[in-house]
C-alpha positions as CSV (number, residue, x, y, z in Angstrom):
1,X,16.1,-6.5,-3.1
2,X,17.1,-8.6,-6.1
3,X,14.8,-9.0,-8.7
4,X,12.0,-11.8,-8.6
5,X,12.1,-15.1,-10.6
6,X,9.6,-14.6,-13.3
7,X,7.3,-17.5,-11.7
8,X,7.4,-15.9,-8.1
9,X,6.5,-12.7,-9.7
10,X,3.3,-14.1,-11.5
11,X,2.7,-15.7,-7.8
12,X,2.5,-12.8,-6.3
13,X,1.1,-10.5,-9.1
14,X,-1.6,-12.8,-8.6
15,X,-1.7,-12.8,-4.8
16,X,-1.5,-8.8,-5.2
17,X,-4.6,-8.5,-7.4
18,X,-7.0,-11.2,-4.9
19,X,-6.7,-8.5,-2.5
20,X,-8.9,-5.5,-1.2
21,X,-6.8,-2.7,-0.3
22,X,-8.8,-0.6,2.8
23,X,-8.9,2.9,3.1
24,X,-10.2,3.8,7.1
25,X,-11.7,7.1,5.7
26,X,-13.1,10.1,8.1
27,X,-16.7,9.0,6.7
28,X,-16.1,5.5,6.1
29,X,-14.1,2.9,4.6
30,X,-13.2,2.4,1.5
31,X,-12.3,-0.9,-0.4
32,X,-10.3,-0.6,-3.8
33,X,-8.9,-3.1,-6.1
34,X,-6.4,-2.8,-8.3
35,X,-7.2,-1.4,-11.9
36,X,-10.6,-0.4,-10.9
37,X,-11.6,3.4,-10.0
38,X,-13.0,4.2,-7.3
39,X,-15.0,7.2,-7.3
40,X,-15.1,7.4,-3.2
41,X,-11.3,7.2,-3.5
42,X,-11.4,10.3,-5.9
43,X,-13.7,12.2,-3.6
44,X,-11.5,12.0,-0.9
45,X,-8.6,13.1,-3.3
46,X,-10.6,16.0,-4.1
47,X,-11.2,16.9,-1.2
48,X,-8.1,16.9,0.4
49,X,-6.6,18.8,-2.5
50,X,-3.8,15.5,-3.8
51,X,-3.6,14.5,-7.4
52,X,-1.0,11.4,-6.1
53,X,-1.4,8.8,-3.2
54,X,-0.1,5.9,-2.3
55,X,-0.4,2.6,-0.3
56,X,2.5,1.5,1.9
57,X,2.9,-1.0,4.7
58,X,5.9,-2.1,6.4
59,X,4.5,-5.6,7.5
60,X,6.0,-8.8,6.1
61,X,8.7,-7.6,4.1
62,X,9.6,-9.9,0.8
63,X,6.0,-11.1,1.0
64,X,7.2,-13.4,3.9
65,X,5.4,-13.8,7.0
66,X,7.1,-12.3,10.3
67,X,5.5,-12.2,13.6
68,X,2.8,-9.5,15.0
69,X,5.6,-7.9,16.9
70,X,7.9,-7.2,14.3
71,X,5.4,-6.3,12.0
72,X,4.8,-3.5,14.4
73,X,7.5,-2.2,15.2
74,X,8.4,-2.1,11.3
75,X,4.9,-0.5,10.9
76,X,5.8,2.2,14.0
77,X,9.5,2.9,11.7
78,X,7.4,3.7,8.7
79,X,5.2,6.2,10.7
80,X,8.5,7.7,11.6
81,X,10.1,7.9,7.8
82,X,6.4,8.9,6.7
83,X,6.3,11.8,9.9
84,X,10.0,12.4,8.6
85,X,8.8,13.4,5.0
86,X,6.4,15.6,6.3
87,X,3.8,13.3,4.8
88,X,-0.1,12.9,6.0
89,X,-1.8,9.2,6.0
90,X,-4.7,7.4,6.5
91,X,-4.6,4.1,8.2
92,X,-5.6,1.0,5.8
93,X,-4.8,-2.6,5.7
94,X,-4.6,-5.1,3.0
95,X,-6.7,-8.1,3.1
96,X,-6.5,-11.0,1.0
97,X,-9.7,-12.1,-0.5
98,X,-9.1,-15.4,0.1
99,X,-8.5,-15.6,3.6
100,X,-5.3,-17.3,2.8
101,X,-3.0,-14.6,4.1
102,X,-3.5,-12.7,7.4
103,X,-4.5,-8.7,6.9
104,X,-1.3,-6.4,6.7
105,X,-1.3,-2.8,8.2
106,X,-0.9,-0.1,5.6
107,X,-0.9,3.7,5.1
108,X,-2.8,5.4,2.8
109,X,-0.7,8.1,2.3
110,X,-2.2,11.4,0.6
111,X,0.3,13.2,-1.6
112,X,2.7,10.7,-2.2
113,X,4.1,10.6,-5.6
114,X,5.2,7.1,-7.4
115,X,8.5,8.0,-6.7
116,X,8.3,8.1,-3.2
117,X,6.4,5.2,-3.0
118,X,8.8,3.4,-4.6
119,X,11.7,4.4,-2.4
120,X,9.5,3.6,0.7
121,X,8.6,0.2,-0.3
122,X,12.5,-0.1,-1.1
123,X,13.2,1.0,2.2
124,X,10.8,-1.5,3.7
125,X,11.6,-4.2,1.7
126,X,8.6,-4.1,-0.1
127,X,8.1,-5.9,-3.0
128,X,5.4,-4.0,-4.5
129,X,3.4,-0.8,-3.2
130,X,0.3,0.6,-4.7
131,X,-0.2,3.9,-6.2
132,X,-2.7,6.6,-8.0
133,X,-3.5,9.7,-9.1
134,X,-6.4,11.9,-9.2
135,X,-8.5,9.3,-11.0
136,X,-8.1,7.0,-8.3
137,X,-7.4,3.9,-10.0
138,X,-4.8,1.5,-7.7
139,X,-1.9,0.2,-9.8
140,X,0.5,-2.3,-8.8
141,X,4.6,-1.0,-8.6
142,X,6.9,-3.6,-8.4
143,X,10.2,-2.2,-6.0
144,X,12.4,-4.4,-7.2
């Protein structure tokens, strides 16, 4: 993906941070925002024994809409490259606060380094993914 124009980038920068990112936990959900820990998030972490996660989705690539249908069957490749890496995930979904953008599929995926991450959203033609570490704070990764 080329890189953004410095005004779409602040668009969506801004779009990125008015969003809840869900985690569908075993024993419950759990809502993060970016740049603010989450000490649910780090429980789970713990728990599961990962020090790196990361959100992915395959939906809308290049922050353009596509219909339901593709969306899913780019969200059922993803669980094939994720599968494919030998990586484990929790289902999610981002939701804009406002309302002003439908709620995009994502996995949560446990273990996932930045790296990775970054190569996934790449794949996906992401322009952004959102990753951590132990201290479960989300931080915004631009792909491009």
């Amino acid at each position: 993906m080329p890189p953004l124009p410095a005004a779409e980038r602040a668009r969506l920068e801004q779009a990125y941070r008015a969003t809840t990112y869900r985690v569908n936990a075993p024993s419950g959900d759990i809502d993060l925002r970016l740049g603010e820990p989450s000490p649910a998030l780090a429980a789970l972490l713990s728990e599961a024994g990962v020090m790196h996660w990361a959100i992915v989705t395959a939906w809308n690539p290049a922050s353009k809409l596509r219909d339901t249908a593709a969306n899913e069957a780019a969200h059922a490749r993803l669980h094939e490259w994720l599968s494919g890496k030998g990586y484990c995930w929790l289902p999610g979904a981002n939701c804009a606060n406002a309302g002003d953008w439908p709620p995009e599929v994502s996995c949560v995926v446990l273990g996932m380094p930045e790296a990775a991450a970054l190569q996934c959203g790449s794949e996906f033609g992401q322009v952004a993914v959102v990753t951590g570490d132990g201290e479960a704070i989300p931080r915004l990764n631009w792909c491009c």
